[in-house]
N, C-alpha and C positions, 0 to 999 in steps of 0.2 A: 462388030461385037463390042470395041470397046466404046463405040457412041452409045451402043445400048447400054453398057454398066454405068454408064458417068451420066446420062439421063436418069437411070433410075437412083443412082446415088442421090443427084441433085432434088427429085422428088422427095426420098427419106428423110433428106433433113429441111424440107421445105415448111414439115408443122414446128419443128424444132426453130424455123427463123421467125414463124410468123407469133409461135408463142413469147419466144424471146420478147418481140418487138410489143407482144402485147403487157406482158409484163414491167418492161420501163417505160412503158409511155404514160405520161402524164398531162395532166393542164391545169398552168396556174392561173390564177384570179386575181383577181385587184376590184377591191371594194374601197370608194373614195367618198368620205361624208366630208362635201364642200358648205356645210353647214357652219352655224356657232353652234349649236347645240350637239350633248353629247349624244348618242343614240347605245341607250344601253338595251341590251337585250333584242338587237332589232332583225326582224325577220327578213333578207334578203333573198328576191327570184332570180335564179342564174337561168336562161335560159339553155337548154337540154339541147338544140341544136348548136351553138356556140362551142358546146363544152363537146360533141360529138367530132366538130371540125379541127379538134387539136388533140384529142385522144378518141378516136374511132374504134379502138379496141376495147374501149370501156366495158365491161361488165357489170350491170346493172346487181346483180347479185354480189360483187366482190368488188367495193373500193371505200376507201375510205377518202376524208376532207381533213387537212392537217394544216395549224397553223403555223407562225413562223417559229414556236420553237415545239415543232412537230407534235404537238397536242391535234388531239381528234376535238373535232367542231362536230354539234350534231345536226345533222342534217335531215330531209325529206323530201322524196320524190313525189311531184306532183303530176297526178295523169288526166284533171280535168273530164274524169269520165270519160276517158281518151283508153285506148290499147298501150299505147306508146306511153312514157316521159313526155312531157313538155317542159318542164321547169326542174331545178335542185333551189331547193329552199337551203340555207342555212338560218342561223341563229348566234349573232354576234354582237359586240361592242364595239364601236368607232369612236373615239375623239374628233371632239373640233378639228377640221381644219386637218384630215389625215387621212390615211390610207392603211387599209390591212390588205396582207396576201395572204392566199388560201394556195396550198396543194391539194389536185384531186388524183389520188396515185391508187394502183393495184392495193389488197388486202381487204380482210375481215373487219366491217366495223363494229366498235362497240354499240349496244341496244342504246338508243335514245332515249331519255328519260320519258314518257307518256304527258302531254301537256297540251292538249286540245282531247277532245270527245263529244261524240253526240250519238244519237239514235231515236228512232221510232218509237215512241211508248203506247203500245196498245194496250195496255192495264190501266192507263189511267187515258183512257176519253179520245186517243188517238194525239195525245201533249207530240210534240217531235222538240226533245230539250237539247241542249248544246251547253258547253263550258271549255274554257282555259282553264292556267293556273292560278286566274286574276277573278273571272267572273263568272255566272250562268244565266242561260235566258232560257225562256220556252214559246212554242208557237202552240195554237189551239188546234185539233182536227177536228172533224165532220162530226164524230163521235157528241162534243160537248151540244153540241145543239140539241140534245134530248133532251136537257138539263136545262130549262131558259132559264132559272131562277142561279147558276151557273154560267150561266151563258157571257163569253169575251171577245173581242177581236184582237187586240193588239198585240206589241209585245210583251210576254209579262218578264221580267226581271227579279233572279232570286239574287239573295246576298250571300256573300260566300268569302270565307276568311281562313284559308290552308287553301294551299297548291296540289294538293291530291285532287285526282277527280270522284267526284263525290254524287252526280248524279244517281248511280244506280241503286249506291247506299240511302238516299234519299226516297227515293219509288217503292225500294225494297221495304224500311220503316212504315211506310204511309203516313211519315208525317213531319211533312216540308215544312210546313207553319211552324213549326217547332225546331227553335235552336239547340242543337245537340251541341254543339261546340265548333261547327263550322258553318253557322249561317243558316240560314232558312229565307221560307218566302214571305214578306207580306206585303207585297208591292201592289196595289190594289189596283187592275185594269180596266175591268167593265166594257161599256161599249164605246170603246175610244180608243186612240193608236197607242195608249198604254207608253210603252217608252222607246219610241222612237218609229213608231210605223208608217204607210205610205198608204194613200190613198185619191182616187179623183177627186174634184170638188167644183161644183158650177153654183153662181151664185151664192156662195158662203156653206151648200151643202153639203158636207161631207156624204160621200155615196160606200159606204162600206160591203166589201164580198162578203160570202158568208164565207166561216172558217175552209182552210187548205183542205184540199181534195187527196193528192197525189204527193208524194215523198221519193227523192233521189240522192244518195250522198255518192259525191263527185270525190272525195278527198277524205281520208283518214286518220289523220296527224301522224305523226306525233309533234309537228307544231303548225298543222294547219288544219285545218276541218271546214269543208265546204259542202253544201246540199242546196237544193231547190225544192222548192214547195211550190205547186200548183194548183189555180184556183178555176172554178168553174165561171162560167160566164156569167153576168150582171148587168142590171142594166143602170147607167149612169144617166140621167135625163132624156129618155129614148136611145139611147144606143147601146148595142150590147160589145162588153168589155170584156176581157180576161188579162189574165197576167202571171208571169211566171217570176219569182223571187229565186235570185243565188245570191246565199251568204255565206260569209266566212268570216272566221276569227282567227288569227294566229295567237299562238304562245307570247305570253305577258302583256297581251293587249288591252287595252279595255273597252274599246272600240270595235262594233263588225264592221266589215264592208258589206253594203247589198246593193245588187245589182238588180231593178226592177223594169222587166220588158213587157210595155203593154201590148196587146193587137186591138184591133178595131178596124171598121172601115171606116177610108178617109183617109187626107192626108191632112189633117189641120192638126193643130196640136191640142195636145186633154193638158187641160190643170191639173193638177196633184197639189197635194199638200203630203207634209212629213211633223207629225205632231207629239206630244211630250203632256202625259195627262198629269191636269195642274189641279193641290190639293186648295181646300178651302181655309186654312191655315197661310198666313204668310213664308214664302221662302224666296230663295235668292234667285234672280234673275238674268241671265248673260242673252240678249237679244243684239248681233253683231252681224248686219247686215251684208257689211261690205263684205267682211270674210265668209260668211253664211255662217257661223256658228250660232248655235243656240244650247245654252246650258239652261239647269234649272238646278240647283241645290235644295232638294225640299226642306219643307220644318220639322220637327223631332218628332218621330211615332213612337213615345211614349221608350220603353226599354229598348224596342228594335233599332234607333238609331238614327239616321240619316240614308238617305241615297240621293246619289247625285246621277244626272240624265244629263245627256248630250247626243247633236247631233249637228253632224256636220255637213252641208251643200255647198259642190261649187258650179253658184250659175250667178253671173253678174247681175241679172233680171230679175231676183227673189225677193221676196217682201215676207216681213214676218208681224206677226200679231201675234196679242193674248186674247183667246174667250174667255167667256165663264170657264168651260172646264178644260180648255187646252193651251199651249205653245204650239202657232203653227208657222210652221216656213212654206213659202208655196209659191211654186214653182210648173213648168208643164214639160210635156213629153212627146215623142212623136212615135206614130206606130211603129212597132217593131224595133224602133232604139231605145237599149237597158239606160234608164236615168240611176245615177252612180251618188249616193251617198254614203254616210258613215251615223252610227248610232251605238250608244252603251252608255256605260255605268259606272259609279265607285260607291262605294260603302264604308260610310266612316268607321264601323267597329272593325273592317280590315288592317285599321292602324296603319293606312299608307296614303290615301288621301282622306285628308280629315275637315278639312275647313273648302267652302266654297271661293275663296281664291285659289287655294292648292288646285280646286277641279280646274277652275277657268283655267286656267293656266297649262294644266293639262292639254284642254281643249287647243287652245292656242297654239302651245309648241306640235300638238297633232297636225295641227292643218299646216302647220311649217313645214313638217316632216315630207308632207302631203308635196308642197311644191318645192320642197328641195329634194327629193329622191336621192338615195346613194347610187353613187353610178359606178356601175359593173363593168369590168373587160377582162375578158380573156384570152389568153398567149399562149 
Protein backbone atom coordinates (compact mmCIF):
# COMPACT_ATOMS: atom_id res chain seq x y z
CA UNK A 1 0.00 0.00 0.00
CA UNK A 2 2.65 2.30 0.70
CA UNK A 3 4.38 1.72 -2.84
CA UNK A 4 1.09 2.64 -4.23
CA UNK A 5 0.96 6.09 -2.28
CA UNK A 6 4.56 7.12 -2.92
CA UNK A 7 3.97 6.09 -6.76
CA UNK A 8 0.96 8.16 -7.06
CA UNK A 9 2.63 11.01 -4.94
CA UNK A 10 5.61 10.92 -7.37
CA UNK A 11 2.98 11.12 -10.44
CA UNK A 12 1.22 14.50 -8.72
CA UNK A 13 4.12 16.22 -8.71
CA UNK A 14 5.59 14.95 -11.86
CA UNK A 15 3.56 18.11 -14.01
CA UNK A 16 4.72 20.37 -11.07
CA UNK A 17 8.72 19.06 -12.16
CA UNK A 18 8.25 19.10 -15.77
CA UNK A 19 6.61 22.76 -15.51
CA UNK A 20 9.17 23.85 -13.36
CA UNK A 21 11.90 22.67 -15.66
CA UNK A 22 9.99 24.22 -18.50
CA UNK A 23 9.76 27.51 -16.95
CA UNK A 24 13.69 28.13 -16.38
CA UNK A 25 14.81 26.65 -19.24
CA UNK A 26 16.39 28.89 -21.46
CA UNK A 27 18.99 29.24 -24.68
CA UNK A 28 21.44 31.73 -25.19
CA UNK A 29 22.74 32.99 -28.47
CA UNK A 30 25.75 34.59 -29.57
CA UNK A 31 25.56 36.67 -32.66
CA UNK A 32 29.37 37.36 -33.82
CA UNK A 33 29.95 40.18 -36.77
CA UNK A 34 33.70 39.13 -37.77
CA UNK A 35 33.27 42.03 -40.16
CA UNK A 36 34.73 45.95 -40.43
CA UNK A 37 31.55 47.04 -41.02
CA UNK A 38 28.86 47.89 -38.58
CA UNK A 39 25.57 45.96 -39.21
CA UNK A 40 22.97 48.22 -37.90
CA UNK A 41 19.53 47.08 -37.93
CA UNK A 42 20.39 43.59 -39.26
CA UNK A 43 18.22 40.82 -39.63
CA UNK A 44 19.61 37.49 -38.24
CA UNK A 45 18.11 33.41 -38.85
CA UNK A 46 18.46 31.54 -35.68
CA UNK A 47 17.74 28.23 -36.61
CA UNK A 48 14.40 26.72 -34.68
CA UNK A 49 16.01 23.41 -34.44
CA UNK A 50 19.31 24.58 -32.60
CA UNK A 51 17.35 26.70 -30.28
CA UNK A 52 14.74 23.36 -29.65
CA UNK A 53 18.02 21.24 -28.60
CA UNK A 54 18.85 23.62 -25.57
CA UNK A 55 15.41 24.77 -24.54
CA UNK A 56 12.93 21.91 -25.66
CA UNK A 57 10.35 23.16 -23.48
CA UNK A 58 9.90 26.19 -25.59
CA UNK A 59 6.58 27.60 -26.19
CA UNK A 60 6.16 28.99 -29.25
CA UNK A 61 3.34 31.12 -27.98
CA UNK A 62 5.11 32.28 -24.70
CA UNK A 63 8.85 33.57 -24.86
CA UNK A 64 10.48 36.35 -25.16
CA UNK A 65 14.37 37.39 -26.73
CA UNK A 66 16.43 39.66 -24.15
CA UNK A 67 19.53 41.38 -24.47
CA UNK A 68 22.35 41.78 -22.32
CA UNK A 69 20.84 44.32 -20.25
CA UNK A 70 17.44 42.24 -20.49
CA UNK A 71 15.82 44.52 -23.04
CA UNK A 72 13.24 42.65 -25.35
CA UNK A 73 14.83 42.19 -29.04
CA UNK A 74 11.99 41.94 -31.67
CA UNK A 75 11.76 39.08 -33.04
CA UNK A 76 9.84 36.47 -35.85
CA UNK A 77 9.09 33.23 -36.51
CA UNK A 78 9.66 31.89 -39.73
CA UNK A 79 7.61 28.75 -40.99
CA UNK A 80 8.57 28.77 -44.80
CA UNK A 81 5.03 27.67 -45.49
CA UNK A 82 6.04 25.00 -43.26
CA UNK A 83 3.59 23.61 -40.14
CA UNK A 84 6.40 23.88 -37.88
CA UNK A 85 9.24 26.96 -37.11
CA UNK A 86 12.12 26.64 -38.89
CA UNK A 87 13.96 29.86 -38.05
CA UNK A 88 13.72 32.96 -35.17
CA UNK A 89 14.55 35.95 -36.93
CA UNK A 90 15.68 38.70 -34.79
CA UNK A 91 16.66 42.30 -35.62
CA UNK A 92 19.72 43.80 -34.25
CA UNK A 93 23.05 45.92 -34.23
CA UNK A 94 26.60 44.40 -34.00
CA UNK A 95 29.84 46.49 -34.12
CA UNK A 96 33.00 45.70 -35.89
CA UNK A 97 34.70 43.15 -34.61
CA UNK A 98 32.15 41.89 -31.72
CA UNK A 99 29.60 39.81 -30.39
CA UNK A 100 25.96 40.26 -28.92
CA UNK A 101 24.15 37.62 -26.51
CA UNK A 102 20.64 37.14 -26.74
CA UNK A 103 18.48 35.23 -24.00
CA UNK A 104 15.54 33.26 -25.23
CA UNK A 105 13.65 32.72 -21.86
CA UNK A 106 9.83 31.89 -20.65
CA UNK A 107 7.31 35.07 -20.98
CA UNK A 108 4.94 37.29 -22.86
CA UNK A 109 6.51 39.27 -25.49
CA UNK A 110 5.94 42.56 -26.38
CA UNK A 111 4.02 43.13 -30.12
CA UNK A 112 6.86 43.97 -32.63
CA UNK A 113 6.64 47.06 -34.30
CA UNK A 114 4.97 45.86 -38.12
CA UNK A 115 7.91 46.54 -40.73
CA UNK A 116 7.49 44.20 -43.78
CA UNK A 117 3.95 43.62 -45.57
CA UNK A 118 2.65 42.58 -48.67
CA UNK A 119 -0.57 41.10 -50.25
CA UNK A 120 -2.60 40.22 -53.31
CA UNK A 121 -4.27 43.11 -54.95
CA UNK A 122 -7.19 42.19 -56.95
CA UNK A 123 -8.72 45.83 -57.34
CA UNK A 124 -6.05 46.80 -59.19
CA UNK A 125 -5.26 44.10 -62.07
CA UNK A 126 -4.21 41.24 -59.83
CA UNK A 127 -0.68 43.94 -58.75
CA UNK A 128 0.76 41.35 -55.73
CA UNK A 129 2.68 44.74 -53.93
CA UNK A 130 5.17 44.30 -50.95
CA UNK A 131 7.15 46.91 -48.74
CA UNK A 132 9.53 47.44 -45.59
CA UNK A 133 10.17 50.30 -43.69
CA UNK A 134 12.70 51.48 -46.36
CA UNK A 135 10.96 50.61 -49.77
CA UNK A 136 8.02 49.21 -51.97
CA UNK A 137 7.79 47.09 -55.07
CA UNK A 138 5.10 45.46 -57.02
CA UNK A 139 4.72 42.56 -59.35
CA UNK A 140 1.98 42.44 -62.44
CA UNK A 141 -0.88 39.52 -62.60
CA UNK A 142 -2.75 38.05 -65.32
CA UNK A 143 -5.35 40.52 -64.88
CA UNK A 144 -3.06 43.67 -66.58
CA UNK A 145 -2.84 41.81 -69.87
CA UNK A 146 -6.33 43.09 -70.72
CA UNK A 147 -5.07 46.39 -70.73
CA UNK A 148 -1.92 46.21 -73.58
CA UNK A 149 -1.77 49.87 -73.70
CA UNK A 150 -0.99 49.14 -69.73
CA UNK A 151 0.61 46.26 -70.22
CA UNK A 152 4.32 45.45 -67.84
CA UNK A 153 6.68 42.68 -66.96
CA UNK A 154 9.00 43.63 -64.63
CA UNK A 155 9.51 44.84 -61.41
CA UNK A 156 8.03 47.99 -60.84
CA UNK A 157 9.41 50.10 -57.85
CA UNK A 158 7.48 52.83 -55.81
CA UNK A 159 9.19 55.47 -53.82
CA UNK A 160 8.39 55.62 -50.41
CA UNK A 161 9.77 58.09 -47.60
CA UNK A 162 7.98 57.12 -43.71
CA UNK A 163 8.47 53.61 -42.17
CA UNK A 164 4.80 53.10 -41.79
CA UNK A 165 3.32 50.61 -44.21
CA UNK A 166 1.63 52.48 -46.56
CA UNK A 167 0.49 50.09 -49.33
CA UNK A 168 -3.04 49.65 -48.46
CA UNK A 169 -3.34 53.52 -47.92
CA UNK A 170 -2.09 53.72 -51.45
CA UNK A 171 -4.74 51.15 -53.30
CA UNK A 172 -7.31 52.62 -51.04
CA UNK A 173 -6.58 56.48 -52.59
CA UNK A 174 -6.30 55.16 -56.23
CA UNK A 175 -3.56 57.30 -56.57
CA UNK A 176 -0.05 55.95 -56.40
CA UNK A 177 1.27 58.43 -59.00
CA UNK A 178 0.67 61.05 -56.62
CA UNK A 179 2.90 62.19 -53.71
CA UNK A 180 0.78 62.49 -50.70
CA UNK A 181 3.59 62.98 -48.49
CA UNK A 182 5.11 59.48 -48.39
CA UNK A 183 6.23 58.80 -51.94
CA UNK A 184 4.42 57.61 -54.90
CA UNK A 185 5.08 55.62 -57.97
CA UNK A 186 6.62 56.82 -61.15
CA UNK A 187 9.10 54.37 -61.98
CA UNK A 188 8.32 53.69 -65.54
CA UNK A 189 8.59 49.62 -66.55
CA UNK A 190 7.15 48.67 -69.64
CA UNK A 191 8.11 45.69 -71.38
CA UNK A 192 11.46 45.07 -69.72
CA UNK A 193 12.68 43.74 -66.24
CA UNK A 194 11.88 47.09 -64.89
CA UNK A 195 14.17 47.08 -61.79
CA UNK A 196 15.73 44.19 -61.15
CA UNK A 197 13.91 41.06 -63.00
CA UNK A 198 15.05 37.75 -64.37
CA UNK A 199 14.57 36.38 -67.22
CA UNK A 200 16.12 33.53 -70.16
CA UNK A 201 17.82 34.79 -73.10
CA UNK A 202 19.40 33.03 -76.25
CA UNK A 203 21.17 34.90 -78.74
CA UNK A 204 20.80 38.40 -77.21
CA UNK A 205 16.80 37.70 -76.95
CA UNK A 206 15.24 38.35 -74.13
CA UNK A 207 12.13 35.61 -73.94
CA UNK A 208 9.83 37.22 -71.43
CA UNK A 209 6.64 35.00 -69.50
CA UNK A 210 3.70 36.59 -69.58
CA UNK A 211 2.65 38.19 -66.27
CA UNK A 212 2.33 35.74 -62.67
CA UNK A 213 -0.27 33.21 -62.64
CA UNK A 214 -0.42 31.91 -59.06
CA UNK A 215 0.44 33.73 -55.51
CA UNK A 216 1.72 32.04 -52.22
CA UNK A 217 2.81 34.12 -49.10
CA UNK A 218 5.19 31.86 -47.01
CA UNK A 219 6.00 34.42 -44.22
CA UNK A 220 4.36 37.52 -42.70
CA UNK A 221 6.64 39.86 -41.02
CA UNK A 222 6.83 41.68 -38.92
CA UNK A 223 10.38 41.69 -40.30
CA UNK A 224 10.26 39.34 -42.82
CA UNK A 225 7.81 38.92 -45.67
CA UNK A 226 8.30 36.05 -48.13
CA UNK A 227 5.86 34.84 -51.16
CA UNK A 228 6.15 33.05 -54.53
CA UNK A 229 4.66 34.01 -57.58
CA UNK A 230 4.22 31.40 -60.31
CA UNK A 231 4.21 31.57 -63.99
CA UNK A 232 2.78 29.50 -66.64
CA UNK A 233 4.70 27.79 -69.21
CA UNK A 234 6.63 29.63 -72.33
CA UNK A 235 8.30 28.95 -74.70
CA UNK A 236 12.10 30.07 -74.96
CA UNK A 237 13.52 29.32 -78.45
CA UNK A 238 11.53 25.91 -78.89
CA UNK A 239 11.43 24.75 -75.37
CA UNK A 240 8.87 25.22 -72.96
CA UNK A 241 9.88 26.90 -69.72
CA UNK A 242 8.22 27.76 -66.27
CA UNK A 243 9.44 29.20 -63.26
CA UNK A 244 8.62 29.78 -59.74
CA UNK A 245 10.04 33.06 -58.03
CA UNK A 246 10.51 33.31 -53.91
CA UNK A 247 11.20 36.60 -52.63
CA UNK A 248 11.69 38.23 -49.53
CA UNK A 249 12.59 41.38 -47.86
CA UNK A 250 13.42 42.00 -44.35
CA UNK A 251 12.98 45.03 -42.27
CA UNK A 252 15.30 48.06 -43.12
CA UNK A 253 16.44 46.42 -46.26
CA UNK A 254 16.51 47.88 -49.39
CA UNK A 255 17.33 45.00 -51.13
CA UNK A 256 15.03 41.59 -51.81
CA UNK A 257 16.43 38.31 -52.01
CA UNK A 258 14.87 36.17 -54.91
CA UNK A 259 15.05 32.90 -55.46
CA UNK A 260 14.40 31.85 -59.20
CA UNK A 261 13.67 27.98 -59.89
CA UNK A 262 13.45 27.15 -63.62
CA UNK A 263 12.03 23.54 -64.85
CA UNK A 264 12.44 22.41 -68.36
CA UNK A 265 13.60 19.40 -69.94
CA UNK A 266 17.25 18.82 -70.13
CA UNK A 267 20.00 19.01 -68.31
CA UNK A 268 21.89 21.79 -70.09
CA UNK A 269 21.88 24.90 -68.59
CA UNK A 270 19.33 28.21 -69.82
CA UNK A 271 20.88 31.57 -69.88
CA UNK A 272 19.13 34.10 -67.86
CA UNK A 273 19.75 37.51 -67.70
CA UNK A 274 18.83 39.89 -64.53
CA UNK A 275 18.14 43.54 -65.91
CA UNK A 276 17.62 47.21 -64.70
CA UNK A 277 15.48 49.36 -67.25
CA UNK A 278 17.80 52.25 -68.49
CA UNK A 279 16.40 55.80 -69.00
CA UNK A 280 17.35 57.82 -72.20
CA UNK A 281 18.54 60.75 -70.00
CA UNK A 282 22.22 60.13 -68.79
CA UNK A 283 22.71 58.58 -65.13
CA UNK A 284 25.26 56.97 -63.12
CA UNK A 285 26.55 53.65 -63.83
CA UNK A 286 28.13 50.89 -61.25
CA UNK A 287 28.74 47.86 -63.78
CA UNK A 288 31.15 45.50 -61.19
CA UNK A 289 31.83 42.38 -62.69
CA UNK A 290 34.02 40.62 -60.50
CA UNK A 291 31.60 41.32 -57.57
CA UNK A 292 28.31 40.99 -59.82
CA UNK A 293 27.04 44.09 -58.65
CA UNK A 294 25.18 46.28 -60.94
CA UNK A 295 23.93 49.86 -59.77
CA UNK A 296 22.24 52.34 -61.75
CA UNK A 297 21.55 55.94 -60.26
CA UNK A 298 19.10 57.30 -62.74
CA UNK A 299 18.86 61.13 -63.93
CA UNK A 300 16.33 63.61 -62.31
CA UNK A 301 12.48 62.92 -63.14
CA UNK A 302 11.64 66.42 -62.88
CA UNK A 303 10.10 67.10 -59.09
CA UNK A 304 9.81 63.18 -58.32
CA UNK A 305 13.53 62.89 -57.80
CA UNK A 306 15.93 60.29 -58.26
CA UNK A 307 15.95 56.41 -57.82
CA UNK A 308 18.46 54.38 -57.59
CA UNK A 309 18.38 50.25 -58.87
CA UNK A 310 20.54 47.67 -57.94
CA UNK A 311 21.21 44.33 -58.15
CA UNK A 312 23.40 41.88 -57.05
CA UNK A 313 24.77 38.12 -58.44
CA UNK A 314 27.12 35.87 -57.32
CA UNK A 315 28.43 33.79 -60.10
CA UNK A 316 32.19 34.18 -61.02
CA UNK A 317 30.95 33.45 -65.02
CA UNK A 318 28.57 36.63 -65.43
CA UNK A 319 29.20 39.22 -67.87
CA UNK A 320 27.23 42.33 -67.89
CA UNK A 321 26.38 44.80 -70.63
CA UNK A 322 24.38 47.98 -71.50
CA UNK A 323 21.41 47.94 -74.31
CA UNK A 324 19.62 50.56 -75.64
CA UNK A 325 16.96 50.10 -73.03
CA UNK A 326 18.57 47.82 -70.39
CA UNK A 327 21.49 46.94 -67.69
CA UNK A 328 22.01 43.34 -68.07
CA UNK A 329 24.01 40.73 -65.99
CA UNK A 330 23.72 37.37 -67.48
CA UNK A 331 24.18 34.46 -66.22
CA UNK A 332 22.54 30.70 -66.48
CA UNK A 333 20.65 28.15 -64.50
CA UNK A 334 20.18 24.46 -64.30
CA UNK A 335 16.75 22.83 -64.07
CA UNK A 336 15.26 22.73 -61.07
CA UNK A 337 18.10 24.66 -59.21
CA UNK A 338 16.78 28.27 -57.57
CA UNK A 339 19.64 30.85 -59.20
CA UNK A 340 19.90 33.18 -56.04
CA UNK A 341 20.23 37.04 -56.47
CA UNK A 342 19.41 40.22 -54.83
CA UNK A 343 17.65 43.38 -56.32
CA UNK A 344 16.04 46.96 -54.90
CA UNK A 345 16.13 50.48 -54.47
CA UNK A 346 16.72 54.03 -52.71
CA UNK A 347 15.13 57.23 -53.45
CA UNK A 348 16.77 60.21 -53.00
CA UNK A 349 13.67 62.38 -51.45
CA UNK A 350 13.86 59.54 -48.60
CA UNK A 351 16.68 61.69 -47.28
CA UNK A 352 18.92 58.73 -46.46
CA UNK A 353 20.65 57.85 -49.66
CA UNK A 354 20.96 60.68 -51.75
CA UNK A 355 23.89 60.81 -54.15
CA UNK A 356 24.96 57.70 -56.37
CA UNK A 357 28.23 57.13 -54.38
CA UNK A 358 26.06 56.76 -51.12
CA UNK A 359 24.11 53.84 -53.25
CA UNK A 360 27.23 52.31 -54.68
CA UNK A 361 28.50 51.96 -51.60
CA UNK A 362 25.54 50.64 -50.27
CA UNK A 363 25.59 48.09 -52.94
CA UNK A 364 29.16 47.30 -51.94
CA UNK A 365 28.93 46.99 -48.22
CA UNK A 366 25.72 44.51 -49.30
CA UNK A 367 27.56 42.16 -50.99
CA UNK A 368 30.20 42.16 -47.95
CA UNK A 369 27.50 41.49 -45.69
CA UNK A 370 26.49 38.91 -48.21
CA UNK A 371 30.11 36.98 -47.69
CA UNK A 372 30.80 37.88 -44.23
CA UNK A 373 27.50 36.54 -42.53
CA UNK A 374 27.17 36.97 -38.70
CA UNK A 375 27.63 33.69 -37.25
CA UNK A 376 25.17 32.24 -34.76
CA UNK A 377 25.69 29.74 -31.95
CA UNK A 378 23.84 28.55 -29.48
CA UNK A 379 24.24 27.19 -25.77
Amino acid sequence: MKKIILFLCACATLPFVLSAQTKNGKAIVSIQNTSKIKRTGAVTAISWKSILSKFPGIDTGNFKVLNAASKEVPFQLIYKGEDDPQQLLVQLDVAPNAAVKLSIVPGKAAKAVQKTFGRYVPERKDDFAWENDKVAFRMYGKALEATPKEMAYGVDIWGKRTTRMILNERYKRGEYHVDHGDGNDYYHVGLTLGGGDIAPVVKDKIYYPMNYRNWKILDQGPLRFTFQLSYDNWDVDGKSVKVTKTISLDAGSHLNKVEANYEYAGTEDLPVVVGIIKRAEPGKLLLDEQQGIMGYWEPQHGADGITGVGTIVADPKLKMKVSNEQLLTQTSTKNGTAIVYYNGTAWNKAQEITTAAAWFDYLNNFKQALEQPLKVTVQ
